[in-house]
C-alpha positions in Angstrom: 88.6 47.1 196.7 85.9 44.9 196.5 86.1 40.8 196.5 83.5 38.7 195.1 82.3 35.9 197.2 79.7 33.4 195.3 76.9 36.0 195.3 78.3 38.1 198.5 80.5 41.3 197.6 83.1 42.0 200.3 84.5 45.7 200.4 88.1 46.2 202.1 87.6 49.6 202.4 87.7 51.7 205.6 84.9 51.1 207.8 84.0 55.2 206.7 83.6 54.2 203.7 80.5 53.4 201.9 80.5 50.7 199.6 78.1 49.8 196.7 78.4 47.4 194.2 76.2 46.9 191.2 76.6 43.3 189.3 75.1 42.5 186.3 75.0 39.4 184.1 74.3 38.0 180.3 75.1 35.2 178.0 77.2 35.5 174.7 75.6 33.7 172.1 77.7 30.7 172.4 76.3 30.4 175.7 79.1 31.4 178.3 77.8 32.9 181.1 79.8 35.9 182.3 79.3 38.2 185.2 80.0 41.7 185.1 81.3 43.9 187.8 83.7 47.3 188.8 86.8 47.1 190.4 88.0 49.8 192.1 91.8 49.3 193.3 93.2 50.8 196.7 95.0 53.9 195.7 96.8 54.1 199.0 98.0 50.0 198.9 101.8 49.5 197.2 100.1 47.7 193.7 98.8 50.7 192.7 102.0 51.8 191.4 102.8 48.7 189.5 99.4 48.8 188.1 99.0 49.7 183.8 98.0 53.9 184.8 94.8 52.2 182.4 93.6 50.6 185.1 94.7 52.7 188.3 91.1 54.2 188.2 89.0 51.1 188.3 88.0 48.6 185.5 84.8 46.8 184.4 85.5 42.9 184.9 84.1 40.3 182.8 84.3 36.8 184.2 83.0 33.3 183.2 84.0 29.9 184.4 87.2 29.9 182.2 88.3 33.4 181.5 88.3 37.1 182.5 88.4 39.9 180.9 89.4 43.5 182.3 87.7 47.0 180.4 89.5 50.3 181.6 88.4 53.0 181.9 84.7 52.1 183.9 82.4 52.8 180.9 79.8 55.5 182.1 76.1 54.3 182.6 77.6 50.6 181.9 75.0 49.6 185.1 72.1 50.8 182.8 73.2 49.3 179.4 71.3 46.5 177.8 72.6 42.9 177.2 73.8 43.9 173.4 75.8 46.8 174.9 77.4 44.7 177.5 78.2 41.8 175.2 79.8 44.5 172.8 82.5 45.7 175.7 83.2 42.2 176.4 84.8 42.2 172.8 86.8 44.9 174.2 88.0 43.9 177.2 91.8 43.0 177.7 92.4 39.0 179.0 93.5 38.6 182.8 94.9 35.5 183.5 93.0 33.9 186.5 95.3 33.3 189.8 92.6 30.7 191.7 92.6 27.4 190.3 89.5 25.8 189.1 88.9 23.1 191.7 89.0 25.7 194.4 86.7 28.3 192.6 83.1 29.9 194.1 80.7 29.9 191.0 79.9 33.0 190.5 75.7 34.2 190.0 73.8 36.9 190.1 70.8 36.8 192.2 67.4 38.0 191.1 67.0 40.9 193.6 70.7 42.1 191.9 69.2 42.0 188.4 66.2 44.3 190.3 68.2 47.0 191.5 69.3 48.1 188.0 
């Protein structure tokens, strides 16, 4: 599973594992930013089982300063899609409620060299 950290992606998988994350960004047109990213669960870890079977494969998460939004299953290509496309699965996307509370939240960005590797 990965965890995002500001602009730093943290992967809790085994050490043999590879981990690769692409993030990607865009603005809806009332002007919340959200940032886009996959989230693969740990199939061996005990949530798995308690997890919608939707989402046991992974979802696409939306976030922005006030809400999130999860998309299962991981749209195929989704790293390659154009802003329109994105902003089209957000309207898709199930709410998650948010567990950290505001004060103590890292905004989240995407860095210019991230936008580049697409």
């Amino acid at each position: 599973m990965h965890i995002l950290i500001g602009e730093q992606s943290l992967c809790l998988a085994g050490d043999d594992t590879a981990c690769d994350m692409t993030m990607r960004s865009c603005t809806d047109r009332t002007g919340v930013r959200w940032e886009i990213f996959e989230v693969q669960p740990d199939t061996q870890g005990r949530m798995i089982g308690r997890m919608p079977e939707a989402f046991r494969s992974g979802w696409l998460c939306f976030q922005s300063s006030t809400e999130r939004r999860r998309l299962a299953p991981i749209p195929i290509g989704w790293q390659r899609w154009e802003e329109r496309e994105l902003l089209g699965a957000l309207d898709y996307g199930q709410r998650s409620p948010r567990r950290t509370p505001p004060e103590l939240r890292i905004p989240l960005q995407v860095t210019e060299n991230q936008e580049q590797q697409l």
